[in-house]
LOMAR-835089 format. One record per residue: y, z, x of N, C-alpha, C in turn; residue in one letter. Coordinates in steps of 0.1 Angstrom, whole numbers. Layout:
n.north  n.up  n.east  ca.north  ca.up  ca.east  c.north  c.up  c.east  rest
Y  Z  X  Y  Z  X  Y  Z  X  A
...
This chain:
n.north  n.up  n.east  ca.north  ca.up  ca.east  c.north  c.up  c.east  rest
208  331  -411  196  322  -412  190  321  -398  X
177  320  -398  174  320  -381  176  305  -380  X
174  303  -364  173  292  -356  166  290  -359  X
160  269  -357  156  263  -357  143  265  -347  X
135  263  -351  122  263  -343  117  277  -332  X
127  291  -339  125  298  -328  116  311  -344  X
104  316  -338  93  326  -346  99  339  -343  X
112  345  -346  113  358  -343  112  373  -354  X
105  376  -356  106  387  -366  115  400  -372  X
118  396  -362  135  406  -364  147  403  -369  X
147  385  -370  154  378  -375  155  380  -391  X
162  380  -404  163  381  -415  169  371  -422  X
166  368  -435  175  357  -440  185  363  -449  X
199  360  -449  210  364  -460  206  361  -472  X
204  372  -485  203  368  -500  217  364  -503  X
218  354  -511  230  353  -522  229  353  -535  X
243  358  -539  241  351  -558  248  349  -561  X
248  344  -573  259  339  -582  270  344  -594  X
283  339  -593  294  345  -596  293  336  -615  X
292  347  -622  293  339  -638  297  350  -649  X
310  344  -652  324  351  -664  313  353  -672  X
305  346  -676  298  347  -685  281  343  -688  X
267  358  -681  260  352  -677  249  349  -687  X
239  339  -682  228  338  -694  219  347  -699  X
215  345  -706  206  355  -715  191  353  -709  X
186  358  -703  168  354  -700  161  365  -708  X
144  357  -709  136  357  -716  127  364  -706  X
118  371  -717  112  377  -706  98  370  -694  X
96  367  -683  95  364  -672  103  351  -666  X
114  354  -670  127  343  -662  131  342  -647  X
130  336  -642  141  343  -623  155  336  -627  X
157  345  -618  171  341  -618  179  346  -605  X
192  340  -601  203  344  -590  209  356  -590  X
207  367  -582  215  378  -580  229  377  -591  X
235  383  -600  247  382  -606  258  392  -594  X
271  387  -593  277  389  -583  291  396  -593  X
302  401  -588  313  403  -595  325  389  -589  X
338  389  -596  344  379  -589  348  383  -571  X
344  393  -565  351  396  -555  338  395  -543  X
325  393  -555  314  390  -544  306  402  -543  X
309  414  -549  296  422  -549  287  424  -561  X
274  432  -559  265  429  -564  267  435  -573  X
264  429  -591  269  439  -600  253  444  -610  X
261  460  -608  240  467  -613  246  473  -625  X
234  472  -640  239  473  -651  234  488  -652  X
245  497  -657  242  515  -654  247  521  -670  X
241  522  -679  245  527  -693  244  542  -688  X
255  546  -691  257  561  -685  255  569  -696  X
260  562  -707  264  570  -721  250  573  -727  X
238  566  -720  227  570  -728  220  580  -718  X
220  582  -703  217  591  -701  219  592  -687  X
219  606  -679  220  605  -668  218  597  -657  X
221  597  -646  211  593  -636  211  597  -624  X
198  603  -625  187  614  -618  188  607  -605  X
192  611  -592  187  610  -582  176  622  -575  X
170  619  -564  160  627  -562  170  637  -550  X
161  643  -545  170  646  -533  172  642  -520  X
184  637  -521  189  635  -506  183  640  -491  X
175  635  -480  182  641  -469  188  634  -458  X
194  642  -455  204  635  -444  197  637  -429  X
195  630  -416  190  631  -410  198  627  -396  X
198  634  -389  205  628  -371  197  614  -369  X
203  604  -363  194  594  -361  191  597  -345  X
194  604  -340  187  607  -326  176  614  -325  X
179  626  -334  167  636  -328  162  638  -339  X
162  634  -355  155  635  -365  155  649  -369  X
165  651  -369  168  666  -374  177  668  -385  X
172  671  -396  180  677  -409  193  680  -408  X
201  675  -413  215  681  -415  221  687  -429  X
224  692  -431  231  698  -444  244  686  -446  X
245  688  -462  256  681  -470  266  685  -470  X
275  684  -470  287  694  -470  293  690  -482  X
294  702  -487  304  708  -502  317  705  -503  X
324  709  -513  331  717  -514  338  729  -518  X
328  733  -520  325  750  -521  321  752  -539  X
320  739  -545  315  740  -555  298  731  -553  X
296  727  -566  285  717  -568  287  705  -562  X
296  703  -557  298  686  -557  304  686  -541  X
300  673  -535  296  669  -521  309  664  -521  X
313  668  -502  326  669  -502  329  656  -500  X
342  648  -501  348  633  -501  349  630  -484  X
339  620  -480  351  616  -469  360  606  -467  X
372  611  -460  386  607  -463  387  596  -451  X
380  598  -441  382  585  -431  383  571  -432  X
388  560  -429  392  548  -432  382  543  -427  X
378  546  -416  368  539  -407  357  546  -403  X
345  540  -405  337  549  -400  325  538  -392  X
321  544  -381  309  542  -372  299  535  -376  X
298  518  -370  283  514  -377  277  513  -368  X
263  509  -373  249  509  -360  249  498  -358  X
243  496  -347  247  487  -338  236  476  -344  X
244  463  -344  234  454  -355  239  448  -365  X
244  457  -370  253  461  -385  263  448  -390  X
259  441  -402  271  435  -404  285  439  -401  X
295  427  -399  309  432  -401  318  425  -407  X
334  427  -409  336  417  -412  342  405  -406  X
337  401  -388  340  390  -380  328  385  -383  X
314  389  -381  300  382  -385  300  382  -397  X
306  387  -405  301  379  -420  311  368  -422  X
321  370  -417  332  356  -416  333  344  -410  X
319  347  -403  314  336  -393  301  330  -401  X
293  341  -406  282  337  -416  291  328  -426  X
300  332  -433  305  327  -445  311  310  -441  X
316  310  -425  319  297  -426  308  287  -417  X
297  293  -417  287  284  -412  275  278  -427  X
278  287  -435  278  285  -450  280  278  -457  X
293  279  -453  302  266  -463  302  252  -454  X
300  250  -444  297  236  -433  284  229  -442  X
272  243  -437  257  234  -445  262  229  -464  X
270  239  -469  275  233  -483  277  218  -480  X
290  219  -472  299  207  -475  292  191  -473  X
277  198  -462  264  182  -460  257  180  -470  X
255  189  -480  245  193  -491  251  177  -505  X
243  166  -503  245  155  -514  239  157  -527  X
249  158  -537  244  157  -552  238  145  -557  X
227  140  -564  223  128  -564  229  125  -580  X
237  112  -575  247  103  -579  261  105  -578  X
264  118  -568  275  124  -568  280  113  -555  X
295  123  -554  301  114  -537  295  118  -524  X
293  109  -514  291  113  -503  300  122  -500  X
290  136  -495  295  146  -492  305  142  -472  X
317  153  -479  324  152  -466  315  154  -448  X
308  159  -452  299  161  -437  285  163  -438  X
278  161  -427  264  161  -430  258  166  -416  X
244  173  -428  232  175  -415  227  165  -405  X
223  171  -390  223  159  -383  203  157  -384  X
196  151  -385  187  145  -383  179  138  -373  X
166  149  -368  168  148  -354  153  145  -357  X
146  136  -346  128  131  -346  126  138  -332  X
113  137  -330  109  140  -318  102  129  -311  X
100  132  -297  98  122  -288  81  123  -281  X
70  134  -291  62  139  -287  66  154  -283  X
69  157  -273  77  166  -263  87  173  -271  X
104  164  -268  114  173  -271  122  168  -285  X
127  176  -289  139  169  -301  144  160  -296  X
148  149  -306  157  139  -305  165  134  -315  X
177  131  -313  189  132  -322  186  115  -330  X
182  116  -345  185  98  -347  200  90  -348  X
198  77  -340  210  71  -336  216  61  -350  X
229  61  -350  232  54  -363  243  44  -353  X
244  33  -363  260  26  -358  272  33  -365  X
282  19  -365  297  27  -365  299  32  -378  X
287  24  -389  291  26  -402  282  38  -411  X
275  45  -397  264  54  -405  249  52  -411  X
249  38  -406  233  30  -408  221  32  -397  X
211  36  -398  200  41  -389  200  30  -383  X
200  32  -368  196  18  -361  180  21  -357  X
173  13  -353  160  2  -353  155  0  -345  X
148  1  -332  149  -9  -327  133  -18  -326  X
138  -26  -330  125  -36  -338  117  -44  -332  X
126  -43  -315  118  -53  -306  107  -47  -300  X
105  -31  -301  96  -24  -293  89  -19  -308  X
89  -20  -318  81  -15  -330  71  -18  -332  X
60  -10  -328  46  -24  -334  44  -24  -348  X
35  -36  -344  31  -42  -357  23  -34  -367  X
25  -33  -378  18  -25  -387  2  -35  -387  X
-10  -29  -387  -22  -35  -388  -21  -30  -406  X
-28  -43  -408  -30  -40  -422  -41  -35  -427  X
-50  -32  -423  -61  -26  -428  -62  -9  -427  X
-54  -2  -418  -49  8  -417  -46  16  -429  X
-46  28  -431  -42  35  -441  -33  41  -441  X
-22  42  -451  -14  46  -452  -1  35  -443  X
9  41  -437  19  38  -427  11  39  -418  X
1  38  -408  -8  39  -395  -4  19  -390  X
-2  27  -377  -2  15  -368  -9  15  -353  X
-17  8  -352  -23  9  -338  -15  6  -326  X
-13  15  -319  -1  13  -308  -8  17  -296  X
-20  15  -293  -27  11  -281  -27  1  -279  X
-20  -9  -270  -22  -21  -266  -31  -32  -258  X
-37  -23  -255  -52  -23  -247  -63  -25  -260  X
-77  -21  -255  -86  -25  -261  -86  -8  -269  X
-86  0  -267  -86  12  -275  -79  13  -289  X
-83  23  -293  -74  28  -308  -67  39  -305  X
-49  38  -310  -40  45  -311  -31  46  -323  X
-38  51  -332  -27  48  -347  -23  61  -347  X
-8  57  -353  2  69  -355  8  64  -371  X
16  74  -375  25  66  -388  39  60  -383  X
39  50  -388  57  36  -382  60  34  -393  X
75  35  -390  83  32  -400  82  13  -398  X
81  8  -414  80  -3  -413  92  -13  -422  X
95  -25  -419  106  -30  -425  100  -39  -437  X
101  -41  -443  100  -48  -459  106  -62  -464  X
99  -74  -461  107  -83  -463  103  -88  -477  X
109  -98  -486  107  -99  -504  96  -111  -496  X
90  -112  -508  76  -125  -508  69  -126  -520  X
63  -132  -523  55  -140  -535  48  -130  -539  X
43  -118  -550  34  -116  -552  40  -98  -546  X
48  -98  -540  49  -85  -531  52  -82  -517  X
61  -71  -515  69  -73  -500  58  -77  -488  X
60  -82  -477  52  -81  -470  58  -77  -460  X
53  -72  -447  60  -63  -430  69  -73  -429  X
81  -67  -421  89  -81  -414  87  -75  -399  X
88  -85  -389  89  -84  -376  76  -84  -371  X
69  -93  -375  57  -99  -370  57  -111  -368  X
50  -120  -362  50  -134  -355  46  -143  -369  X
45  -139  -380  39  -144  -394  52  -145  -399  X
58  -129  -403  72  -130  -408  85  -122  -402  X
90  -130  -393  98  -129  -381  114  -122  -387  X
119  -108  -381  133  -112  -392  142  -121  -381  X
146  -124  -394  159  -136  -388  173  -134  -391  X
185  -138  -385  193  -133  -390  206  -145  -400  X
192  -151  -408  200  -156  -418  190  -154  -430  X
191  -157  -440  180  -154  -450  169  -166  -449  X
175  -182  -449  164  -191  -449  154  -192  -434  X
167  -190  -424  162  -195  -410  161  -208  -405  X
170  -213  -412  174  -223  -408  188  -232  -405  X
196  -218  -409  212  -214  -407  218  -217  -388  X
224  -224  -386  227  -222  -372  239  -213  -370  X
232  -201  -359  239  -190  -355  247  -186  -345  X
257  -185  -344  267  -185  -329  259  -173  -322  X
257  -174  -308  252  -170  -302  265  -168  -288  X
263  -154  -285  274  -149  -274  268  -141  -263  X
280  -138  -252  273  -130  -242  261  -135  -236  X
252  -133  -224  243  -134  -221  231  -135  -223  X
225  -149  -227  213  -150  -225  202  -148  -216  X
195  -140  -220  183  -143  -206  169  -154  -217  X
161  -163  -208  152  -171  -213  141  -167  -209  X
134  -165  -220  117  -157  -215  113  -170  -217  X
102  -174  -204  95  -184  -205  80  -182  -211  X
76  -174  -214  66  -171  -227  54  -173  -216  X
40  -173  -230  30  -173  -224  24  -190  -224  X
32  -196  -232  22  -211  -236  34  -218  -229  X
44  -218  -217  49  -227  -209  43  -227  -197  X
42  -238  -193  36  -239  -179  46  -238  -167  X
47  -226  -165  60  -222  -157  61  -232  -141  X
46  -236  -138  47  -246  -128  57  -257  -130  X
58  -262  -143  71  -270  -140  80  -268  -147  X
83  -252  -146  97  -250  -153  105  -255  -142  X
121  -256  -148  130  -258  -139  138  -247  -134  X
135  -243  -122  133  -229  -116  154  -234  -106  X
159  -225  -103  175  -225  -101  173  -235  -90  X
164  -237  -79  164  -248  -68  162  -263  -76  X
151  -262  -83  150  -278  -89  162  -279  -94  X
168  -270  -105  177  -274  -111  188  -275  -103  X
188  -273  -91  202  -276  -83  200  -291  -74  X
188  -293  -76  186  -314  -73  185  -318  -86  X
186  -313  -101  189  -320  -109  202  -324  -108  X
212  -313  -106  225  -314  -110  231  -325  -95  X
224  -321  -87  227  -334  -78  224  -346  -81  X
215  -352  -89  210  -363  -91  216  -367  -100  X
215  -356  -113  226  -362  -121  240  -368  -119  X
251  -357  -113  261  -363  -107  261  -375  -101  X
249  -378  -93  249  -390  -84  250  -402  -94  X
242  -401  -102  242  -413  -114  255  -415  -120  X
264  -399  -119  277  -401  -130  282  -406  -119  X
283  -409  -109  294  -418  -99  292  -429  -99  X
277  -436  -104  273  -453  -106  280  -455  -120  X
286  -446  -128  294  -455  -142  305  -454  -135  X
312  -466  -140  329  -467  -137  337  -474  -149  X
349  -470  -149  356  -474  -156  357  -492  -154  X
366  -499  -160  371  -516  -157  382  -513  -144  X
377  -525  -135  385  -528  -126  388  -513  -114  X
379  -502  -117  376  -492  -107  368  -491  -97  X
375  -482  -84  368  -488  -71  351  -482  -70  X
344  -489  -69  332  -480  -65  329  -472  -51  X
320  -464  -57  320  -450  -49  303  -453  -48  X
297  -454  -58  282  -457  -52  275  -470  -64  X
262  -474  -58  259  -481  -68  241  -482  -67  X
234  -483  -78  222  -485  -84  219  -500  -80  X
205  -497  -73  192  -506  -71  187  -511  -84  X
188  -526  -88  185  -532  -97  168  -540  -95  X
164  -546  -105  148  -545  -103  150  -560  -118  X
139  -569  -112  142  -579  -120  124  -580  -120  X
122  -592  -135  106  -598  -137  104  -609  -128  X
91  -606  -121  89  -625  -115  86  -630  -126  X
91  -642  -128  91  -652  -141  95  -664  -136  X
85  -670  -132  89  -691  -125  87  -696  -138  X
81  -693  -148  79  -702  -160  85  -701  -174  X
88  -706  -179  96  -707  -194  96  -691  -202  X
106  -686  -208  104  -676  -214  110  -674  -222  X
108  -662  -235  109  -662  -245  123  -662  -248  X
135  -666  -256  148  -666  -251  151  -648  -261  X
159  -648  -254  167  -628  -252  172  -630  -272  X
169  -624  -280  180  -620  -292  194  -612  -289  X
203  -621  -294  218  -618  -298  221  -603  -294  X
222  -593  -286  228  -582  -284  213  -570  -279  X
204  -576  -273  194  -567  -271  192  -569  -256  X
185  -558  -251  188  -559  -237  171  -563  -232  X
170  -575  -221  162  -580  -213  158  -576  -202  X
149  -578  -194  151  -577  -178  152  -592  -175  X
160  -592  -164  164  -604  -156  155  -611  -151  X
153  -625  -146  142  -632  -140  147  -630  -126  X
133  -633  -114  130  -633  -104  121  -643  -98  X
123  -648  -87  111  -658  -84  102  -648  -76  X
94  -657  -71  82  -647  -62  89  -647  -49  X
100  -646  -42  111  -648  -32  119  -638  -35  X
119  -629  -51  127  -622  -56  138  -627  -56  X
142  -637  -57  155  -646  -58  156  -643  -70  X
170  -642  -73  175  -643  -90  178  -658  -94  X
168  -657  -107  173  -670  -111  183  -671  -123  X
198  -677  -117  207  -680  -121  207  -692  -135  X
222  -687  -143  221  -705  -152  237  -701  -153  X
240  -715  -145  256  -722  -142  262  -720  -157  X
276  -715  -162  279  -720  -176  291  -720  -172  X
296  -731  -185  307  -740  -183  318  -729  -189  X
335  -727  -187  345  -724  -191  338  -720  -211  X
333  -730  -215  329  -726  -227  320  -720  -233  X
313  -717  -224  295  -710  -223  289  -723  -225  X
286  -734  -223  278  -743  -223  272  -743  -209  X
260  -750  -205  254  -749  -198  257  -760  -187  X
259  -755  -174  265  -770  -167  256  -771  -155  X
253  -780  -149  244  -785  -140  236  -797  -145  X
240  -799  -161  233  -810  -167  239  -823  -167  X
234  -833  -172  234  -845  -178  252  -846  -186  X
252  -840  -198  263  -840  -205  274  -828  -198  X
274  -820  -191  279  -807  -181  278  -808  -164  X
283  -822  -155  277  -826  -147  283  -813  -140  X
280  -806  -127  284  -797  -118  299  -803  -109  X
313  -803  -107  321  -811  -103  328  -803  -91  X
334  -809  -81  338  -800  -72  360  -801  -75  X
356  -799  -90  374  -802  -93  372  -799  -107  X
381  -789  -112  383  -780  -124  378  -797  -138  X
386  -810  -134  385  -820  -146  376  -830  -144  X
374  -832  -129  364  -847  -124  369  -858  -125  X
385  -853  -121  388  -869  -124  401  -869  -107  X
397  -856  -98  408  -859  -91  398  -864  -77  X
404  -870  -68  389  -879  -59  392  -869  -49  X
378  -863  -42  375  -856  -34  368  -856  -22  X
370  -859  -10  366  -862  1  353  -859  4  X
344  -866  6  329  -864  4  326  -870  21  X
310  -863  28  313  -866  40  302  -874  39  X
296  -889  37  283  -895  38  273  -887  46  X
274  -884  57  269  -878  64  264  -867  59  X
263  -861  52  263  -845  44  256  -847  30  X
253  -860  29  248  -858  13  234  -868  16  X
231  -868  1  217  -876  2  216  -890  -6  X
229  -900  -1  227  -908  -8  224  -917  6  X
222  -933  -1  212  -939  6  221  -952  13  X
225  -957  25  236  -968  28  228  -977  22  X
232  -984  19  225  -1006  13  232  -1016  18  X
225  -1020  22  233  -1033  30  230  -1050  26  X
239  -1054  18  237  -1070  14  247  -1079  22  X
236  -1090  25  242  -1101  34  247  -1111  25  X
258  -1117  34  270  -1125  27  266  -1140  31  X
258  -1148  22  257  -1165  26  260  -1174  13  X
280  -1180  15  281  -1185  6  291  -1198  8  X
292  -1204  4  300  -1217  3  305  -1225  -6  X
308  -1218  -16  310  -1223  -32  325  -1219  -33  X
337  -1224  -39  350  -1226  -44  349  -1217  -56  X
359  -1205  -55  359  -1197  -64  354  -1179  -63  X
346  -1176  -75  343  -1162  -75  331  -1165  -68  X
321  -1158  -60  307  -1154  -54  304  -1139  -57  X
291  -1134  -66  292  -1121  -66  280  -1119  -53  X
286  -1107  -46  280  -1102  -36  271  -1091  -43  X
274  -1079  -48  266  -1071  -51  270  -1071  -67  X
259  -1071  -75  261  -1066  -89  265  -1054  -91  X
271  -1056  -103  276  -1042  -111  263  -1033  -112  X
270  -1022  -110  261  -1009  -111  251  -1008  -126  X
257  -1005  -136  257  -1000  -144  266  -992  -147  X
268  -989  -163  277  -979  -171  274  -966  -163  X
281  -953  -156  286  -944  -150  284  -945  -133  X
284  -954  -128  279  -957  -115  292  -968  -111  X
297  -966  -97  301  -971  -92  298  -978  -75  X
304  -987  -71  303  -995  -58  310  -986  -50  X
310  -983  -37  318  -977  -26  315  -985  -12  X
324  -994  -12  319  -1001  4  324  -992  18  X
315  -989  26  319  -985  41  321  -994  47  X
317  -1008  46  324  -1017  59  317  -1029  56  X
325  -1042  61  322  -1056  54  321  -1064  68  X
317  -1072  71  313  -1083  85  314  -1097  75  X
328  -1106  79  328  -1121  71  330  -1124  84  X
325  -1142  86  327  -1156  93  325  -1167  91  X
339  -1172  95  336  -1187  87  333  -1198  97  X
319  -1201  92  312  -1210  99  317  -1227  101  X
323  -1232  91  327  -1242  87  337  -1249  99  X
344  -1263  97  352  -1266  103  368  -1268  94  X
367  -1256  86  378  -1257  82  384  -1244  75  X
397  -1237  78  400  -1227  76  399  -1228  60  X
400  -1211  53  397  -1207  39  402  -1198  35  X
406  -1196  29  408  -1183  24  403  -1174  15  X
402  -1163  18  390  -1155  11  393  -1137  4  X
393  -1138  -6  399  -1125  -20  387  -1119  -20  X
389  -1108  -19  377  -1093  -26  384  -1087  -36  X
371  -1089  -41  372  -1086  -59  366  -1070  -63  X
372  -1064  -67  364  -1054  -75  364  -1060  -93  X
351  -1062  -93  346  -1072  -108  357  -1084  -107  X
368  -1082  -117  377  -1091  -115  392  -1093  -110  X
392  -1078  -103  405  -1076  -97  408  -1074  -86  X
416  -1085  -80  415  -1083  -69  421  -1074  -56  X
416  -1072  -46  414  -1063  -39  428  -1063  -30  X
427  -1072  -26  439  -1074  -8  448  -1085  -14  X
453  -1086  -27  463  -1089  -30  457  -1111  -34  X
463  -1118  -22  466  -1128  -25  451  -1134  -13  X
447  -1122  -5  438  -1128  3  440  -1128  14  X
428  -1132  27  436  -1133  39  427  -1145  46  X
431  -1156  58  428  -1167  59  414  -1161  68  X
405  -1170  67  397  -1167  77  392  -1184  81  X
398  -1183  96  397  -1192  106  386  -1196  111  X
385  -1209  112  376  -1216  119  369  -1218  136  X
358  -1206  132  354  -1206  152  362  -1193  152  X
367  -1186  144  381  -1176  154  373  -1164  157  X
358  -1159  157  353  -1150  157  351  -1139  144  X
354  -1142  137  350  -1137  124  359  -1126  118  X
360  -1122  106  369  -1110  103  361  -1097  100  X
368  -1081  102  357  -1069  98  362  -1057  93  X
356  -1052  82  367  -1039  80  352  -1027  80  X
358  -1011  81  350  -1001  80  359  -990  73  X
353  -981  69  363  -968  62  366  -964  77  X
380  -956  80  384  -949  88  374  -938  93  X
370  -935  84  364  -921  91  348  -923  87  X
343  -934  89  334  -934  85  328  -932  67  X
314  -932  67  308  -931  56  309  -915  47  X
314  -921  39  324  -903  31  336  -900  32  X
346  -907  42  354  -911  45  364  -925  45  X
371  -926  36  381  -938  32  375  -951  28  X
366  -943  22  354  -957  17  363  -967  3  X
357  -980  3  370  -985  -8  353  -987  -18  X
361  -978  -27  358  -974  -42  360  -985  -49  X
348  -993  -59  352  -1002  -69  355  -993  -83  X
357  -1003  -93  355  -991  -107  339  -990  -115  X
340  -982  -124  328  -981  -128  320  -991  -133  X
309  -995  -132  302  -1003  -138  310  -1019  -130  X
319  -1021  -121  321  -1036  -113  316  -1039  -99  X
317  -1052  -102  311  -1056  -93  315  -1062  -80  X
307  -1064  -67  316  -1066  -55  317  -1083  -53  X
329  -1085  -56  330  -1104  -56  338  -1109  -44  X
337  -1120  -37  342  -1124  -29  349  -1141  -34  X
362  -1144  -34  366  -1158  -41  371  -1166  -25  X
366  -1179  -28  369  -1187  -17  376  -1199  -17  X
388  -1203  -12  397  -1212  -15  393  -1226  -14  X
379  -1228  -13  370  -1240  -5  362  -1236  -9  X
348  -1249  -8  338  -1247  -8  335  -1246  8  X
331  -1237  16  331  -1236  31  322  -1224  33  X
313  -1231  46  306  -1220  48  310  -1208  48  X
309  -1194  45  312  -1183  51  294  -1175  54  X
297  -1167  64  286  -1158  62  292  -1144  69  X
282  -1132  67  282  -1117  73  275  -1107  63  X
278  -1097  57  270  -1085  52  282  -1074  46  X
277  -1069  38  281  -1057  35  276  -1042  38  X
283  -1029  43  272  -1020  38  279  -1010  28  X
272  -1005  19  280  -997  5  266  -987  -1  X
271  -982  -7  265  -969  -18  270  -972  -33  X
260  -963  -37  264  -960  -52  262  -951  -58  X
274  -943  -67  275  -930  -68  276  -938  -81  X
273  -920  -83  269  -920  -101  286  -912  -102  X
């Protein structure tokens, strides 16, 4: 058989035919296959019995010089036998290594040759496209399936005839015929691998697909690559990010960095926060934070019923310096001469108490007395102490001054002075009153 794409005329094609025990009968203008014998030669039907057969006359000729040769006899009518095993072919000439090479390049193209509905045949013709230019072998995968490639395939235009697709990308016309892929649709297949009907590699497209190896990201034509995040930005993202993941900490972990907080200026009343939602904080116009004191219980303390106490109970007495606070000294003078209780200062009132810093008594009279300090009705210095007549008078002050060893009445009593006589006394007090 000749080669493939080569025009030679000298080239010939091999006839064959076919081998049958028993052949068919044809009609007259039938074709048919060369009939063969079982050993492969050609078998020619010769009824002898009905009559000769006439050949013309032979000549034999030199193939060099085209010169006549005689037949040789043997001395009768009949042409002598030759006895040789082997005889001389012309150069060209079948033999039997080239027919044994024909016969198994023969049976190869058989063995690719598919019967339709039969088995895939053990081997096949290879199937080759062109590139314009040269042959090209088509590529399959591992399992024998034509591969594709679909990312470089254009788009079939639909108005086109036939398979034609315009594959000038520019403003010109370039249609060729493309193989096109076939996806199922309403009404009738429509192309797949167009921006309309994309293939995908699940049926709905909406399947999530493990994806491996190497991504690369085409940033397309409708992103505004001015603010993509190009490997520098994204390496101060990943710095900033980190920076934030070192402001969370676990409980009771040492900090490593920490976030600038930002509060509302708000001096005036505001809406109160709902149970589990997040606020911003208040601020004055000082940006001071405004704080709210709460008590061991969450109650609110700095108030009235929640007084602010410098002692976990308020009930243990705590050295206070007069000098350091904002209460007010008062001073009441002492002019009395009556036998018995004299009240010097009234009772406070209910949560208020008396605190005297210092007392100035003299007894004017001519006759000694003796004289009790009372807190309301209990008295102070026991049994009392005398105060003498002309003796220059008697005085007491807290030790350490005001805030300092001051004598404390109880709540709500009053400061009384009792006199064992009716006898002049006179002098002053000075005292405070604490709530």
């Amino acid at each position: 058989m000749p080669s493939p794409n080569v025009n030679n005329k000298s080239n010939g094609t091999i006839q064959g035919g076919v081998y049958a025990a028993t052949p068919d009968t044809l009609a007259d203008g039938d074709s048919a296959a060369f009939l063969l014998d079982p050993t492969g030669r050609l078998r020619v039907a010769a009824d002898l019995n009905a009559a000769d057969i006439q050949v013309g006359a032979v000549e034999i000729k030199d193939g060099t010089t085209d010169t006549r040769a005689k037949v040789k006899t043997d001395g009768t009518d009949n042409a002598q036998v030759v006895t040789q095993n082997t005889q001389p072919l012309p150069t060209g000439a079948a033999t039997e290594t080239t027919l044994a090479a024909v016969k198994t390049a023969t049976e190869l193209i058989d063995d690719g040759v598919a019967t339709i509905g039969g088995a895939v045949p053990a081997k096949g013709m290879l199937a080759a496209g062109t590139d314009g230019t040269n042959p090209r072998a088509l590529k399959t995968d591992a399992s024998g399936e034509l591969q594709i490639d679909v990312l470089t395939m254009p788009a079939v235009v639909a108005n086109l005839a036939g398979d034609d697709a315009d594959l000038d990308s520019g403003a010109g016309t370039d249609n060729h015929d493309v193989v096109a892929i076939g996806l199922p649709a309403s009404g009738g297949h429509v192309v797949g691998g167009t921006s309309t009907n994309p293939l995908r590699t699940d049926p709905t497209g909406t399947t999530t697909q493990p994806v491996s190896g190497t991504v690369t990201a085409n940033a397309g034509t409708n992103l505004n690559t001015s603010a993509l995040g190009l490997e520098a930005t994204q390496a101060d993202v990943k710095t900033a990010a980190q920076l934030l993941d070192d402001i969370v900490h676990a409980a009771n972990a040492a900090l490593s960095k920490i976030a600038a907080i930002g509060g509302q200026m708000d001096d005036a009343a505001t809406v109160a926060a709902t149970e589990g939602n997040v606020s911003a904080v208040r601020i004055n116009a000082n940006r001071s934070l405004h704080v709210n004191l709460r008590t061991g219980t969450d109650g609110e303390a700095g108030i009235a019923a929640t007084p602010l106490r410098v002692d976990p109970t308020g009930t243990t007495v705590q050295p206070v310096d007069i000098r350091k606070t904002t209460k007010t000294l008062q001073r009441a003078s002492i002019n009395i001469a009556t036998i018995g209780d004299n009240q010097i200062i009234a009772a406070p009132g209910v949560g208020n108490t008396i605190k005297i810093v210092a007392i100035e008594l003299q007894n004017t009279s001519d006759t000694d007395v003796i004289a009790i300090l009372k807190d309301g009705t209990t008295a102070i210095n026991g049994a009392g102490f005398r105060l003498k007549t002309d003796a220059g008078g008697w005085g007491w002050s807290a030790p350490g001054g005001p805030g300092m060893g001051e004598m404390a009445l109880a709540d709500n009593a009053a400061f009384v002075i009792n006199l064992s006589a009716s006898k002049q006394v006179s002098g002053f007090v000075v005292y405070r009153t604490d709530a």
